[in-house]
N, C-alpha and C positions, 0 to 999 in steps of 0.2 A: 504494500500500500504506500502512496507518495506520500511527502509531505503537507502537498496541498491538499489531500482527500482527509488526512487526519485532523487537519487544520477548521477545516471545512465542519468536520464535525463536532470539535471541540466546541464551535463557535455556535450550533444549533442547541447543544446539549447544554451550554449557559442559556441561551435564550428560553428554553423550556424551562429550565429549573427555576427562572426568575419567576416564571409566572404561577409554578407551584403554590409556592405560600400564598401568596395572596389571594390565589382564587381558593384553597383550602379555609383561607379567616371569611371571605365572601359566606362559602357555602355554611361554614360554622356557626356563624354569627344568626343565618336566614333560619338555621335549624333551631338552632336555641331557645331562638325569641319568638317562632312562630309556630313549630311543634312544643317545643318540652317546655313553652311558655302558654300552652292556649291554656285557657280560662277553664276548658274542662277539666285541667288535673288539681284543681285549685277548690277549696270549699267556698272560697266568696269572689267576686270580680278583682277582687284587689288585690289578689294571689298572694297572700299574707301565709296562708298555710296551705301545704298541699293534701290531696286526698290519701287518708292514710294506707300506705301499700303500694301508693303510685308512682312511679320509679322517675318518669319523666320528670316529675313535679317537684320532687326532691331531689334529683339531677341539679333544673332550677333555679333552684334555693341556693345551688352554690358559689352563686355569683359571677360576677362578669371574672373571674379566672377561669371560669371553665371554659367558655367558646376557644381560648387562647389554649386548652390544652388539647382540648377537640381538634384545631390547627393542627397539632403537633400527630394528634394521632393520624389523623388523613394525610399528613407528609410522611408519615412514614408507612403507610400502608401503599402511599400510591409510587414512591422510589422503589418501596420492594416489590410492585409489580414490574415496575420499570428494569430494575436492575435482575429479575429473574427471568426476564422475554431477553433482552439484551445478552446476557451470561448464555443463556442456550445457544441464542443464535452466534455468539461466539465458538461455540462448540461444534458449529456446525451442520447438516444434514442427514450424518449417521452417527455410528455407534464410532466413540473419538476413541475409544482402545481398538477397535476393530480397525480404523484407519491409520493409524502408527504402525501397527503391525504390517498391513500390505506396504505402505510405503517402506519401513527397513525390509521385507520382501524383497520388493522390487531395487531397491538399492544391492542389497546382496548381490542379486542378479546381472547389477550393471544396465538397468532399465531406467533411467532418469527420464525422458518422454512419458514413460506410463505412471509414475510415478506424480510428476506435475499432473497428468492426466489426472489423476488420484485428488489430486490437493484441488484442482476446480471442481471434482462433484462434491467433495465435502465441501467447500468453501468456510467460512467462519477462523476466528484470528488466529487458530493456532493452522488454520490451512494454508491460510497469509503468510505468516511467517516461516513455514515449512517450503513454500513456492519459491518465495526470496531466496531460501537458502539453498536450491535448488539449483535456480535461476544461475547462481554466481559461482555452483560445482562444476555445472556446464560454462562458463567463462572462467573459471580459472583450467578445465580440462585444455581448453584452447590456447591459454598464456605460455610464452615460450620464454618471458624473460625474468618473472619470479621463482626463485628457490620453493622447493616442498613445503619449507616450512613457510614460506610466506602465503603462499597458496590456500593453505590452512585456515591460518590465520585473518585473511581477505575472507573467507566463509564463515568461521565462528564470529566474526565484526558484521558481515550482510546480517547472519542472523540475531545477533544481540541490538544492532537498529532496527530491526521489523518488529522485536518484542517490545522494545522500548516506546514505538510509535502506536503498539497496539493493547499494550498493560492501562496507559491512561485514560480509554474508553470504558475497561472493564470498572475501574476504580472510581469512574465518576459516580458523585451524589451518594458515596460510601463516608465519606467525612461527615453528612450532614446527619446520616443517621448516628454516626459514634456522636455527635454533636447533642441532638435530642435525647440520646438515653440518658444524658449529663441534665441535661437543661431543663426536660419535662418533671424530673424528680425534683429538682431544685422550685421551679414556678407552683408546681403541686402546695410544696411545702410554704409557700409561698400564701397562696390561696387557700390554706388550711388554721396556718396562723392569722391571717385576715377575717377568715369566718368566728374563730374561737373570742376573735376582741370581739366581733360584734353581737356575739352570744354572751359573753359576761358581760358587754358595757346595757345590753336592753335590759340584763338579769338589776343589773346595779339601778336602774333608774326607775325602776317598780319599787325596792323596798321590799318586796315579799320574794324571794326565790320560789322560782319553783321548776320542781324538780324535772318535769315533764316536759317543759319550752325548753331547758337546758340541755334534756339528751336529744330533743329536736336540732335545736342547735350545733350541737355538737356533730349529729349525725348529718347535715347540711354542707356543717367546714369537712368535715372527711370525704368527703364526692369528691373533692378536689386532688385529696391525697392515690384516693381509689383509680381514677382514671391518668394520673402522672405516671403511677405505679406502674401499671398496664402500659402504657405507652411507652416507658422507659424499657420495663423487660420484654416489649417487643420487637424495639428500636435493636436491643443488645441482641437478642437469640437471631434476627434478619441479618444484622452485621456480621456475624458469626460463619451462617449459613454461608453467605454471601464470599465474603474472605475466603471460606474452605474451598468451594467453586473455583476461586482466581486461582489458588494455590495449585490445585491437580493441574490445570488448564497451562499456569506457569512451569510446573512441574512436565508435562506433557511436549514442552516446547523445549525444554531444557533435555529431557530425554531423547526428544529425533536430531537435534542441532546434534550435539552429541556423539548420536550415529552415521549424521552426513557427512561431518568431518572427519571421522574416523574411518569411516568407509573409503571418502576419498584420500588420506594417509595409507592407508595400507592396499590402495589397487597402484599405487603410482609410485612405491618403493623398485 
């Protein structure tokens, strides 16, 4: 892949993500205020107390932190669709152990033609990177004025710039979730001590406690804790998932590089 095509992409894949959050706070906000805000989960117009049991309604209650975590949780569900269609389709169109293996095949054999042939039906970044490195077995085959070892080393360099040009696709919008597992926990807790002051400051300005409005209360500021919580350990376990995927994929490219230069090392002795 050139540098202009990677470029290319980098430059769409900012453009989408910008537009992420905000239409995520958009949709947030419309939910909030207009589902888990109607008037039916509510015992009086003035939404003061919700109907007891009502999940929406005491959602709610938890105040304007929650649409912000709601954000959080819709950026992170909608990356992790994003970054598991993209991770696949880097993988390509078949079975990516199945295509390593024909291609060192065909290399064994001395078939570099069928081989590239191989890397277009799979297509996807480790096929990319396999083809480059390919590409330059076949022109260093032809070089008459570099040494073995520099011939080599012109093929393990083709192939550690196709990886490098094609690792920063996989890794896009991978920051942002390690980002939210940090931050949704933090705004949570945020939004929980916020509810708790205004559950003891109403408790304080009655003069009579009572005990009933207070674990209302209380159970209102926790919505807040509950959905960061979730959002945070969902953020971590996609990250995770995610990262392991790069790794094989990385690993996979580091495995045939590997063999193509070694291959062509030892037919040209």
């Amino acid at each position: 892949m050139s540098q202009a095509n990677a470029t290319t992409q980098e430059k769409s894949g900012f453009n989408w993500t910008v537009l992420v959050i905000p239409a995520a706070l958009v949709v947030s906000e419309l939910v909030f205020y207009f589902v888990f805000g109607n008037e039916k989960h509510f015992t009086s117009a003035t939404k003061e107390v919700p109907i007891p049991g009502d999940t929406m309604g005491i959602i709610f209650k938890g105040g304007f932190i929650v649409p912000i975590l709601m954000t959080f949780l819709l950026t992170v569900f909608t990356f992790s669709i994003e970054r598991f269609l993209t991770i696949n389709k880097a993988r390509g169109t078949g079975s990516l152990e199945s295509f390593l293996q024909k291609v060192k095949s065909l290399l064994h054999k001395g078939d570099i033609n069928g081989a590239i042939a191989e890397c277009n039906k799979q297509k996807g970044s480790v096929a990319n990177v396999v083809v480059e490195g390919l590409h330059q077995y076949q022109e260093m085959d032809k070089n008459t004025e570099f040494t073995l070892e520099q011939k080599v080393a012109s093929i393990q360099q083709e192939i550690e710039e196709s990886t490098s040009l094609e690792l920063p696709s996989l890794e896009e919008n991978l920051p942002i979730l390690a980002t939210l597992a940090s931050v949704s926990t933090l705004v949570a807790l945020l939004g929980t001590v916020l509810g708790m002051i205004r559950a003891f400051s109403a408790m304080a300005t009655t003069g009579n406690p009572d005990p009933a409005k207070l674990s209302a209360g209380i159970s209102e500021a926790l919505i807040n804790t509950a959905i960061g919580i979730g959002t945070s350990a969902l953020s971590i376990i996609m990250y995770n998932v995610f990262t392991n995927m790069i790794d094989k994929l990385t690993y996979g490219i580091d495995e045939i590089g590997y063999s193509i230069s070694q291959t062509f090392a030892s037919t040209r002795k």
